[in-house]
N, C-alpha and C positions, 0 to 999 in steps of 0.2 A: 350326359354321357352314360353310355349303358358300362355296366360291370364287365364286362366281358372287355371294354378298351381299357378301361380301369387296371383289370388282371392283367392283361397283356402289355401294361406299360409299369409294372407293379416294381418291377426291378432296377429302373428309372428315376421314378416319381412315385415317394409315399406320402401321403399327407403328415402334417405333424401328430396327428391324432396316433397313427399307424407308427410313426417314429418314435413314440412314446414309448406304445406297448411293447416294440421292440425292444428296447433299454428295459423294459420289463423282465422279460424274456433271457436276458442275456444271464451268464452265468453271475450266481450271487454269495455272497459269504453268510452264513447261519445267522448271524445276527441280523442282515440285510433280509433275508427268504422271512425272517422271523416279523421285523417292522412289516414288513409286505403283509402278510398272514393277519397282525394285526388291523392293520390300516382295512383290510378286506374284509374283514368281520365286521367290524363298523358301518360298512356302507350295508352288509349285508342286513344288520339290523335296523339301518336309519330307513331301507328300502322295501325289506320282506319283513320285518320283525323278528320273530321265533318259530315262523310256519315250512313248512315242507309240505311241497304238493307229490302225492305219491301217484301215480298210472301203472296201469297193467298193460303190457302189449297183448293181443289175442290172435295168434295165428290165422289166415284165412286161407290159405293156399301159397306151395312150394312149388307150383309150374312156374316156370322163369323160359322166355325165350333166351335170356343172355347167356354169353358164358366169362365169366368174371374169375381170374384166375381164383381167389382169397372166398368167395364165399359156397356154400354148401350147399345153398341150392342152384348152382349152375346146372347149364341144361345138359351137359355133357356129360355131370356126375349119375352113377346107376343109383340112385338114392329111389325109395317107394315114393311115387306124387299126390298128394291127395289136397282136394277141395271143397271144405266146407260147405255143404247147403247150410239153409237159413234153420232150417230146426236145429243142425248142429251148432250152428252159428251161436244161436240165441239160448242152447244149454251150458254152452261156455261162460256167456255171459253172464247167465242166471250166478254159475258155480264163481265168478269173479265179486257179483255183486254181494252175495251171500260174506262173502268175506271181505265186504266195508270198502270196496274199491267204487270209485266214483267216479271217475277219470280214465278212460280207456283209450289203448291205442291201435287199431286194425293194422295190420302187416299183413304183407303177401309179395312175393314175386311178380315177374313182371311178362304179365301174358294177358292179351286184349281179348283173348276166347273164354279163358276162367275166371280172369279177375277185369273184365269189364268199368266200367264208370256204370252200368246199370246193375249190376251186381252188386257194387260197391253202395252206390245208393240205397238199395234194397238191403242190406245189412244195415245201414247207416238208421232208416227208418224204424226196423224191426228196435233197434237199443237204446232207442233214446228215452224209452221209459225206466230201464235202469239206472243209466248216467245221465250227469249235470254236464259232462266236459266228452266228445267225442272226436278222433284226430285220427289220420291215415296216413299210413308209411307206404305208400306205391310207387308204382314205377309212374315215373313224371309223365306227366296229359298237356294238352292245350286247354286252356282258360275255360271254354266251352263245356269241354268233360265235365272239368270239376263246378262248374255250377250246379248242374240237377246233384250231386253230392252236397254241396253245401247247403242247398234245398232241401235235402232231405235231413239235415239237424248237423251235419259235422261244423267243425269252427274251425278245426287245428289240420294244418299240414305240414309234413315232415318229408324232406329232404337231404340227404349225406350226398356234397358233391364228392364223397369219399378221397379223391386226391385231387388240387388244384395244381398242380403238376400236369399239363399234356402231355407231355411226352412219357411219363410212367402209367398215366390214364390209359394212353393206349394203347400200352403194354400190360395192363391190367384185364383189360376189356376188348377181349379178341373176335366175340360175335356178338350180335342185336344189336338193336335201335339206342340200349344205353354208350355205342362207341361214339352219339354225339355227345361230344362235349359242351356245348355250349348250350344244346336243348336243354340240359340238364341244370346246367347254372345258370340260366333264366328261370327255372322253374320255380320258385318262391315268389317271386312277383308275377307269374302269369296267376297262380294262385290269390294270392293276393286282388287281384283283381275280379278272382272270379268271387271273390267274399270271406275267405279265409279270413279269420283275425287271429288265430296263434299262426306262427312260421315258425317251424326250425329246421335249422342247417345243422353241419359239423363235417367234421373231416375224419377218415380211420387212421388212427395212429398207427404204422410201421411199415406203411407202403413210402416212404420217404424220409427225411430229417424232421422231426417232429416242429423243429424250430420253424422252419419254412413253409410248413403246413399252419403254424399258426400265424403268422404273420399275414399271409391270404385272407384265412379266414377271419380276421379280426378287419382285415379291408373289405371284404364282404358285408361284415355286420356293420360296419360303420355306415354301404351305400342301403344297405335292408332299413337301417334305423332313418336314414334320411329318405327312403324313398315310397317306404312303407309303416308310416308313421302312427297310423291308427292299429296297428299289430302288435301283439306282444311278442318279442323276438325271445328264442330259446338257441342254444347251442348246444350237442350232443360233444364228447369227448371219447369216442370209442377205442380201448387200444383191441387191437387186433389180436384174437385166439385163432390157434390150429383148428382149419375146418375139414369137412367131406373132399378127397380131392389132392391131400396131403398139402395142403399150403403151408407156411412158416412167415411169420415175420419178418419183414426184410432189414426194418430198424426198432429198436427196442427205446421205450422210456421209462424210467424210474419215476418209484412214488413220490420221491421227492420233484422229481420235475413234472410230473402232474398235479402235483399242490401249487407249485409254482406258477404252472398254466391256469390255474383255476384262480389264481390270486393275482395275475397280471389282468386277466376279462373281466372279475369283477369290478379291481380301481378302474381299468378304462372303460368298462359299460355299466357305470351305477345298477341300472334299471335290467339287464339283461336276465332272464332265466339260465339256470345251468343247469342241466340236466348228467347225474352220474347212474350211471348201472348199475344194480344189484351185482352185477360179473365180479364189481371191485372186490376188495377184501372190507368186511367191515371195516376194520382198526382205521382203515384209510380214513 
Protein backbone atom coordinates (compact mmCIF):
# COMPACT_ATOMS: atom_id res chain seq x y z
CA UNK A 1 0.00 0.00 0.00
CA UNK A 2 1.42 3.32 -1.03
CA UNK A 3 1.32 6.18 1.88
CA UNK A 4 -0.82 8.21 0.09
CA UNK A 5 -3.90 5.20 0.85
CA UNK A 6 -2.29 5.05 4.21
CA UNK A 7 -2.99 8.95 4.64
CA UNK A 8 -6.17 8.96 3.30
CA UNK A 9 -7.61 6.19 5.40
CA UNK A 10 -5.47 7.80 8.47
CA UNK A 11 -8.55 8.73 10.34
CA UNK A 12 -10.02 5.37 10.06
CA UNK A 13 -7.29 3.03 10.62
CA UNK A 14 -4.05 3.62 12.61
CA UNK A 15 -1.79 1.19 13.28
CA UNK A 16 -0.96 0.28 16.88
CA UNK A 17 2.34 1.66 16.45
CA UNK A 18 0.59 5.26 15.41
CA UNK A 19 -1.91 4.54 18.53
CA UNK A 20 0.80 4.59 20.80
CA UNK A 21 2.55 7.79 19.89
CA UNK A 22 -0.87 9.15 19.98
CA UNK A 23 -1.27 8.41 23.80
CA UNK A 24 2.14 10.18 23.60
CA UNK A 25 0.99 13.18 22.42
CA UNK A 26 -2.04 13.49 24.46
CA UNK A 27 -1.90 15.99 27.17
CA UNK A 28 0.38 15.07 30.21
CA UNK A 29 0.92 16.02 33.98
CA UNK A 30 4.77 17.36 34.86
CA UNK A 31 5.53 14.44 36.41
CA UNK A 32 4.25 12.24 33.39
CA UNK A 33 6.04 14.94 30.50
CA UNK A 34 8.83 14.39 33.06
CA UNK A 35 9.10 10.10 33.11
CA UNK A 36 8.67 10.77 29.32
CA UNK A 37 11.77 13.23 29.05
CA UNK A 38 13.49 10.80 31.01
CA UNK A 39 12.65 7.44 29.31
CA UNK A 40 13.80 9.70 26.04
CA UNK A 41 17.11 10.42 27.02
CA UNK A 42 17.96 6.97 27.45
CA UNK A 43 17.11 5.74 24.27
CA UNK A 44 18.78 8.76 23.08
CA UNK A 45 22.12 7.65 24.67
CA UNK A 46 21.66 3.74 24.21
CA UNK A 47 21.22 4.84 20.20
CA UNK A 48 23.41 8.12 19.58
CA UNK A 49 25.61 8.33 22.57
CA UNK A 50 26.68 11.93 23.59
CA UNK A 51 27.21 13.16 19.63
CA UNK A 52 25.32 15.87 17.83
CA UNK A 53 25.57 16.10 14.11
CA UNK A 54 25.61 19.87 13.31
CA UNK A 55 24.87 20.97 9.32
CA UNK A 56 24.85 24.17 7.68
CA UNK A 57 22.09 25.02 5.20
CA UNK A 58 23.90 27.10 2.13
CA UNK A 59 21.41 29.17 0.12
CA UNK A 60 21.53 28.45 -3.71
CA UNK A 61 18.69 30.48 -5.08
CA UNK A 62 15.31 32.33 -4.10
CA UNK A 63 13.56 31.91 -7.64
CA UNK A 64 10.42 29.75 -6.65
CA UNK A 65 7.84 29.18 -9.30
CA UNK A 66 5.30 28.59 -6.35
CA UNK A 67 3.22 30.88 -4.44
CA UNK A 68 2.92 29.40 -0.91
CA UNK A 69 1.02 31.67 1.20
CA UNK A 70 3.67 31.27 4.74
CA UNK A 71 6.95 31.46 2.86
CA UNK A 72 9.26 34.46 1.57
CA UNK A 73 10.33 33.39 -1.22
CA UNK A 74 6.99 33.09 -3.08
CA UNK A 75 6.89 34.05 -6.58
CA UNK A 76 4.44 36.70 -5.94
CA UNK A 77 6.48 38.45 -3.23
CA UNK A 78 8.62 41.86 -4.62
CA UNK A 79 11.68 40.30 -2.68
CA UNK A 80 15.55 40.84 -4.87
CA UNK A 81 16.07 37.15 -6.73
CA UNK A 82 19.26 35.99 -6.93
CA UNK A 83 21.22 32.80 -7.90
CA UNK A 84 24.32 31.55 -6.98
CA UNK A 85 26.87 30.42 -9.81
CA UNK A 86 29.43 27.96 -8.76
CA UNK A 87 32.31 30.38 -7.79
CA UNK A 88 29.88 31.96 -5.59
CA UNK A 89 28.54 28.65 -4.72
CA UNK A 90 31.95 27.31 -3.78
CA UNK A 91 33.20 30.68 -1.65
CA UNK A 92 30.20 29.93 0.60
CA UNK A 93 31.40 26.79 1.04
CA UNK A 94 34.96 27.46 1.55
CA UNK A 95 33.61 30.38 4.33
CA UNK A 96 31.33 27.33 6.04
CA UNK A 97 34.02 24.86 5.89
CA UNK A 98 36.70 27.33 7.46
CA UNK A 99 34.42 27.22 10.46
CA UNK A 100 34.58 23.22 11.01
CA UNK A 101 31.27 22.46 9.39
CA UNK A 102 31.37 19.17 7.63
CA UNK A 103 27.94 18.45 6.89
CA UNK A 104 26.04 20.72 4.50
CA UNK A 105 22.86 21.27 3.33
CA UNK A 106 21.91 23.08 -0.36
CA UNK A 107 18.48 24.96 -0.29
CA UNK A 108 16.81 26.81 -2.98
CA UNK A 109 13.33 27.30 -4.33
CA UNK A 110 11.70 25.68 -6.61
CA UNK A 111 12.30 26.61 -10.41
CA UNK A 112 13.58 24.11 -13.21
CA UNK A 113 15.41 27.20 -15.11
CA UNK A 114 17.67 28.30 -12.09
CA UNK A 115 17.68 25.52 -9.93
CA UNK A 116 17.96 22.67 -12.48
CA UNK A 117 19.05 18.83 -11.34
CA UNK A 118 22.06 19.90 -13.64
CA UNK A 119 22.86 22.72 -11.64
CA UNK A 120 22.23 21.09 -8.64
CA UNK A 121 24.62 18.44 -9.76
CA UNK A 122 27.21 20.75 -10.74
CA UNK A 123 27.31 22.33 -7.12
CA UNK A 124 26.95 18.87 -5.73
CA UNK A 125 30.46 18.00 -7.57
CA UNK A 126 32.13 21.27 -7.05
CA UNK A 127 31.72 20.46 -2.65
CA UNK A 128 32.58 17.45 -2.03
CA UNK A 129 35.95 18.05 -1.32
CA UNK A 130 34.94 20.12 1.50
CA UNK A 131 32.31 17.92 3.03
CA UNK A 132 32.00 14.33 4.27
CA UNK A 133 27.98 14.62 4.30
CA UNK A 134 26.11 16.60 1.33
CA UNK A 135 22.04 16.88 1.36
CA UNK A 136 19.37 18.99 -0.76
CA UNK A 137 16.33 20.73 0.17
CA UNK A 138 14.59 21.32 -3.54
CA UNK A 139 11.69 21.28 -4.91
CA UNK A 140 10.68 17.53 -5.45
CA UNK A 141 11.98 15.84 -8.91
CA UNK A 142 11.22 12.42 -10.34
CA UNK A 143 13.63 9.58 -9.52
CA UNK A 144 15.44 10.21 -12.72
CA UNK A 145 16.53 13.95 -11.80
CA UNK A 146 17.89 13.10 -8.65
CA UNK A 147 20.20 10.38 -9.89
CA UNK A 148 22.92 12.36 -11.79
CA UNK A 149 22.69 14.29 -8.13
CA UNK A 150 23.27 11.44 -6.33
CA UNK A 151 26.09 10.73 -8.74
CA UNK A 152 27.66 13.44 -8.33
CA UNK A 153 28.40 12.79 -4.36
CA UNK A 154 24.90 14.01 -2.45
CA UNK A 155 23.56 11.18 -0.11
CA UNK A 156 20.86 13.26 1.78
CA UNK A 157 17.49 14.49 0.66
CA UNK A 158 15.17 16.63 2.41
CA UNK A 159 11.55 17.06 2.16
CA UNK A 160 8.71 19.17 4.29
CA UNK A 161 5.40 17.72 3.21
CA UNK A 162 4.74 21.08 5.23
CA UNK A 163 0.92 20.14 5.96
CA UNK A 164 -0.57 16.67 5.76
CA UNK A 165 -3.84 18.33 5.82
CA UNK A 166 -5.26 18.63 1.85
CA UNK A 167 -7.50 20.66 2.28
CA UNK A 168 -5.37 23.43 4.18
CA UNK A 169 -2.53 22.37 1.63
CA UNK A 170 -4.37 23.82 -0.85
CA UNK A 171 -5.27 26.68 0.79
CA UNK A 172 -1.65 27.01 1.35
CA UNK A 173 -0.38 26.53 -2.00
CA UNK A 174 -2.32 28.65 -4.48
CA UNK A 175 0.00 28.40 -7.72
CA UNK A 176 2.89 25.93 -9.14
CA UNK A 177 3.56 22.47 -9.47
CA UNK A 178 3.97 22.32 -5.47
CA UNK A 179 -0.28 22.25 -5.53
CA UNK A 180 0.39 18.51 -6.07
CA UNK A 181 0.02 17.01 -3.21
CA UNK A 182 0.72 13.77 -3.55
CA UNK A 183 3.75 14.36 -6.01
CA UNK A 184 5.18 15.76 -3.11
CA UNK A 185 4.52 12.89 -0.40
CA UNK A 186 5.83 10.47 -2.76
CA UNK A 187 8.94 12.30 -2.89
CA UNK A 188 11.15 10.47 -0.24
CA UNK A 189 10.99 7.24 -1.76
CA UNK A 190 11.26 8.29 -5.42
CA UNK A 191 14.48 9.62 -3.95
CA UNK A 192 15.13 6.87 -2.29
CA UNK A 193 15.18 4.93 -4.99
CA UNK A 194 17.08 7.14 -7.06
CA UNK A 195 20.06 6.35 -4.15
CA UNK A 196 19.58 8.69 -1.40
CA UNK A 197 20.37 7.14 1.87
CA UNK A 198 19.57 10.09 4.42
CA UNK A 199 15.52 11.15 3.90
CA UNK A 200 14.06 13.69 5.86
CA UNK A 201 10.56 14.65 6.06
CA UNK A 202 8.68 17.04 8.67
CA UNK A 203 5.79 19.14 8.87
CA UNK A 204 5.60 23.19 9.52
CA UNK A 205 4.17 23.75 12.73
CA UNK A 206 1.12 26.38 12.72
CA UNK A 207 -0.57 25.77 9.56
CA UNK A 208 -2.88 23.44 11.67
CA UNK A 209 -3.33 21.64 15.19
CA UNK A 210 0.10 20.60 15.82
CA UNK A 211 -1.30 17.36 17.31
CA UNK A 212 -2.77 16.26 14.04
CA UNK A 213 0.18 17.18 12.22
CA UNK A 214 2.09 14.83 14.12
CA UNK A 215 0.06 12.07 14.22
CA UNK A 216 0.57 11.89 10.17
CA UNK A 217 3.87 12.35 10.34
CA UNK A 218 4.75 9.73 12.66
CA UNK A 219 2.45 7.50 10.16
CA UNK A 220 4.79 8.58 7.55
CA UNK A 221 7.79 7.65 9.37
CA UNK A 222 6.62 4.50 10.50
CA UNK A 223 5.84 3.52 6.20
CA UNK A 224 9.53 5.46 5.39
CA UNK A 225 11.24 3.20 8.16
CA UNK A 226 9.35 0.04 6.60
CA UNK A 227 9.72 0.93 3.12
CA UNK A 228 13.02 2.58 3.09
CA UNK A 229 15.00 0.50 5.16
CA UNK A 230 18.63 1.02 4.19
CA UNK A 231 18.09 4.98 4.88
CA UNK A 232 18.60 6.82 7.74
CA UNK A 233 15.35 8.67 8.48
CA UNK A 234 15.52 12.33 10.00
CA UNK A 235 12.46 14.45 10.90
CA UNK A 236 12.58 18.29 10.74
CA UNK A 237 10.13 20.12 13.55
CA UNK A 238 9.85 23.56 12.13
CA UNK A 239 7.50 26.07 13.97
CA UNK A 240 6.51 28.62 11.84
CA UNK A 241 8.00 32.48 11.84
CA UNK A 242 6.47 35.62 10.16
CA UNK A 243 7.84 35.88 6.66
CA UNK A 244 7.99 38.36 3.27
CA UNK A 245 4.42 38.65 2.46
CA UNK A 246 2.99 39.33 5.97
CA UNK A 247 2.02 35.69 6.94
CA UNK A 248 1.29 34.85 10.72
CA UNK A 249 0.83 31.69 12.34
CA UNK A 250 -2.40 30.26 12.22
CA UNK A 251 -1.74 27.73 15.28
CA UNK A 252 0.79 28.23 18.01
CA UNK A 253 2.82 25.56 20.08
CA UNK A 254 4.44 25.84 23.29
CA UNK A 255 8.00 24.88 24.33
CA UNK A 256 6.64 22.58 26.41
CA UNK A 257 4.72 20.81 23.85
CA UNK A 258 7.61 20.77 21.70
CA UNK A 259 9.73 18.93 24.27
CA UNK A 260 6.85 16.77 24.37
CA UNK A 261 6.86 16.08 20.62
CA UNK A 262 10.48 15.57 20.60
CA UNK A 263 9.97 13.06 23.50
CA UNK A 264 7.01 11.00 22.07
CA UNK A 265 9.39 10.41 18.38
CA UNK A 266 12.11 9.41 20.18
CA UNK A 267 10.32 6.41 22.46
CA UNK A 268 8.33 5.53 19.32
CA UNK A 269 11.37 5.72 16.76
CA UNK A 270 14.63 4.52 18.86
CA UNK A 271 16.82 4.98 15.79
CA UNK A 272 15.15 8.19 14.15
CA UNK A 273 17.28 11.49 13.64
CA UNK A 274 15.69 14.66 15.05
CA UNK A 275 16.63 17.49 13.57
CA UNK A 276 16.10 21.20 15.80
CA UNK A 277 16.96 24.60 14.25
CA UNK A 278 19.32 26.97 15.51
CA UNK A 279 15.75 29.54 15.13
CA UNK A 280 14.87 27.71 18.70
CA UNK A 281 15.85 29.57 21.79
CA UNK A 282 18.86 27.87 23.19
CA UNK A 283 17.48 27.31 26.82
CA UNK A 284 15.10 25.02 24.81
Amino acid sequence: MSFIETLDNLALKKSELVQRFEHLIAPKLDQELEAMAQFSRSLTLQNFGRTMRLFAPLYLSNECINNCRYCGFSRDNPILRVTLDIDEVVAEAQHLARQGFRQILLVAGEHPKFVSCDYLAECVRALTRYFSSISIEVGPMETEDYVSIVEAGAEGLVVYQETYNRGVYVEMHTAGPKRDFNFRLDCAERGYAAGFRRLGVGALIGLTRWQDEAIALAAHLEHLFKRCWQAQITVSLPRLRPAAGGFRPLFSMTDRELAQLVCALRITFPQLGIVLSTRERAPL
